[in-house]
C-alpha positions, -999 to 999 in steps of 0.1 A, spaced: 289 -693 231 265 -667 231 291 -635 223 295 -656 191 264 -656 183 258 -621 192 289 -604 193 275 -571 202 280 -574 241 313 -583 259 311 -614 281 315 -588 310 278 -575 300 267 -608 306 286 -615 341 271 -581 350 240 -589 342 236 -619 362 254 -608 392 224 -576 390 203 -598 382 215 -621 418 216 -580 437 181 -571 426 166 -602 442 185 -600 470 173 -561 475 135 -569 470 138 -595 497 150 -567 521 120 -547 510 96 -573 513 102 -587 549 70 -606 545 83 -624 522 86 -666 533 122 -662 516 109 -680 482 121 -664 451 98 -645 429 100 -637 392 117 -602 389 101 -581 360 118 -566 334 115 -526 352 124 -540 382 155 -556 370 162 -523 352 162 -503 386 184 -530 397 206 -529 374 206 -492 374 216 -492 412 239 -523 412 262 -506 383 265 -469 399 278 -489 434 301 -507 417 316 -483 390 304 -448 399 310 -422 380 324 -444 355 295 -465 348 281 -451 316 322 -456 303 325 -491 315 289 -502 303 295 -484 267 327 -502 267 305 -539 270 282 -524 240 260 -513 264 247 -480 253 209 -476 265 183 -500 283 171 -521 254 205 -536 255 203 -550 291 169 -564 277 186 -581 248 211 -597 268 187 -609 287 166 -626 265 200 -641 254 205 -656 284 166 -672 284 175 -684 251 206 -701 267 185 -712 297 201 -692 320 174 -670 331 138 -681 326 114 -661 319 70 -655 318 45 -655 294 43 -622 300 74 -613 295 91 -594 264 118 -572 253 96 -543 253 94 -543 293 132 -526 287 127 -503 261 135 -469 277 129 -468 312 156 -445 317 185 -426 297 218 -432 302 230 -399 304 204 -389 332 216 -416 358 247 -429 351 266 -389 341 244 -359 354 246 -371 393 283 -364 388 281 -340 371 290 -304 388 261 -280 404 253 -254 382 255 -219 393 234 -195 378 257 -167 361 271 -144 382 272 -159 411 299 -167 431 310 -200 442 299 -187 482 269 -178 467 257 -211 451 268 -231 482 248 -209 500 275 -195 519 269 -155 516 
């Protein structure tokens, strides 16, 4: 129902969501051992990170292809389907909660690409040299 009414994201983009959504609470329990095993309300950065880490273990170096391929193209979009989903009642959400908290917080390109992309030697040097193996 939802991809109808906003047919900009795959259904996928909303299973991944939710499934990061389930692996970012279950990574700031482990963080928080003091924690009385309650659920707490996950802001909007730190569902980012988690959704940032949760798609690079599950798709790699093919994680900004797989996302783009949902209509997934920058963070704002993870914070759209999101509200989505509140809208729906499938997530629930603050008062202080808006689509701004996911405006930005990181570039696509920066962590889901450049740490696979290739090391950069600087000109001239062999390949022994930039491994550091003169």
């Amino acid at each position: 129902m939802i991809c109808k009414e906003d047919a900009r994201f795959d259904r996928k983009a909303y299973d991944f969501v939710r499934l990061g959504l389930d692996h970012t609470v279950k990574e700031i329990r482990k963080k928080d051992a003091s924690r009385t095993g309650k659920s707490r309300h996950v802001s909007g950065t730190e569902l980012l990170d988690g959704l940032r880490v949760y798609a690079l273990e599950q798709f790699g170096p093919m994680t900004k292809t797989v996302l783009n391929s949902w209509g997934v193209r920058q963070c704002q979009d993870f914070g759209d389907i999101v509200f989505n989903l509140i809208e729906y009642n499938a997530f629930s959400k603050t008062e202080s909660d808006r689509r701004e908290d996911f405006a930005n917080l990181y570039d696509f390109d920066d962590v889901f690409v450049k740490p696979f992309l290739p090391a950069q030697r600087p000109r001239g040097a062999s390949a022994a040299e930039a491994l550091g193996s003169t």
